[in-house]
C-alpha positions as CSV (number, residue, x, y, z in Angstrom):
1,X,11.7,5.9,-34.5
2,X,7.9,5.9,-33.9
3,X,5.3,6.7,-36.6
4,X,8.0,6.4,-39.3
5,X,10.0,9.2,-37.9
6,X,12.8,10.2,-35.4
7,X,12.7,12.4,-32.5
8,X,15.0,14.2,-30.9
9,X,14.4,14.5,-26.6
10,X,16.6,17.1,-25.1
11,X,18.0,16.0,-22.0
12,X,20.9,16.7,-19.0
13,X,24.3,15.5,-19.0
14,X,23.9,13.4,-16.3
15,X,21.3,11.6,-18.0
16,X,23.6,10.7,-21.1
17,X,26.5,9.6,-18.6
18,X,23.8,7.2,-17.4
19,X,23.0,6.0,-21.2
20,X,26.1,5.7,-22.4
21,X,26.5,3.7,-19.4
22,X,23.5,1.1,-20.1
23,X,24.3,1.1,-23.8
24,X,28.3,-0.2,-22.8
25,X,26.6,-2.8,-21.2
26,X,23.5,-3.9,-23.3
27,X,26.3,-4.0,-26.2
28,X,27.8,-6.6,-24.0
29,X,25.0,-8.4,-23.1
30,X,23.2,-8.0,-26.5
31,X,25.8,-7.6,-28.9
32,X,27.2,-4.9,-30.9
33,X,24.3,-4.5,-32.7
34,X,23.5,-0.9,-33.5
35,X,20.1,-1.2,-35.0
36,X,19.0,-2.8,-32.2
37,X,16.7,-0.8,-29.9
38,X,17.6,1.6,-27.4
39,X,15.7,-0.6,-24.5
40,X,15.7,-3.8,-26.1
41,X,15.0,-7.4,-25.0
42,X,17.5,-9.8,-24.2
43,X,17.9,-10.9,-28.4
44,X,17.8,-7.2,-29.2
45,X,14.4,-7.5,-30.7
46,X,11.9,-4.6,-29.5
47,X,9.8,-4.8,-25.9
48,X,6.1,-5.1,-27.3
49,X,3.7,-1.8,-26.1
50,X,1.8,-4.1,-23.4
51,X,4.7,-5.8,-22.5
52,X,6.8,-2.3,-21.6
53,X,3.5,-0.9,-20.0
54,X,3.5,-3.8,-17.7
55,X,7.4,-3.1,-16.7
56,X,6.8,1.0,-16.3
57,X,3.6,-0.2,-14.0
58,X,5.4,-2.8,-11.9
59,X,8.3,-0.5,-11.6
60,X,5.6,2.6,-9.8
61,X,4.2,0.1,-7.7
62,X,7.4,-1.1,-6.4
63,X,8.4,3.1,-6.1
64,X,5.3,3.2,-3.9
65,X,3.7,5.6,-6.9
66,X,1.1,3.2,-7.6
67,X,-1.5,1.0,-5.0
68,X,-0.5,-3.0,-5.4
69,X,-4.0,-4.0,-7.1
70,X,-6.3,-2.1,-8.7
71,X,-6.6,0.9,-11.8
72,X,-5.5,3.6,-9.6
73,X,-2.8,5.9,-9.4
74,X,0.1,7.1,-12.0
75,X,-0.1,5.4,-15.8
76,X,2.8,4.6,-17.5
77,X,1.4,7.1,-20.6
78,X,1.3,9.7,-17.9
79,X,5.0,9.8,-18.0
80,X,5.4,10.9,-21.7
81,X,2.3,13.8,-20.8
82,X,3.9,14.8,-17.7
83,X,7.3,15.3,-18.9
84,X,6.2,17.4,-22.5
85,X,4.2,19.7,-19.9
86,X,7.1,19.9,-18.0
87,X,9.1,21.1,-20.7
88,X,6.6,23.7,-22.3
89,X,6.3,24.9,-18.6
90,X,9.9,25.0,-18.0
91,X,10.7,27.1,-21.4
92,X,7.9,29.6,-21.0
């Protein structure tokens, strides 16, 4: 839910292979829980906004996507822009 809302994000099969994956193993890490959060923290509470920003950015630097210092490069909201564009480009 964001904004008090769901979404719904298309995506392969592939991809949910890979979730269902990661959910089978947060569920025994974390608990069955199912209100928990999708990509949750180690109690199942939610990743804060900086705190997830600060993950996606240390994860491009580490992919060579980003410079080790410095505001340069890919930002982690360029992801969620990139991928909508993507989509709208893909469909057309």
């Amino acid at each position: 839910m964001s904004k008090g809302r769901s979404r719904w994000v298309p995506f392969r099969v592939d991809l949910r292979k890979e979730l269902e994956s990661y959910v089978h193993e947060r569920r025994r890490y974390v608990g069955q829980a199912l209100e928990s959060f999708l990509l949750c923290r180690a109690d199942g509470g939610a990743y804060s906004v900086m705190s997830a920003s600060c993950a996606i950015r240390q994860l491009m630097r580490q992919a060579g996507f980003k410079p080790a210092e410095g505001r340069f490069g890919p930002r982690p909201h360029d992801l969620r822009h990139g991928f909508a564009r993507e989509r709208l480009r893909l469909w057309y």
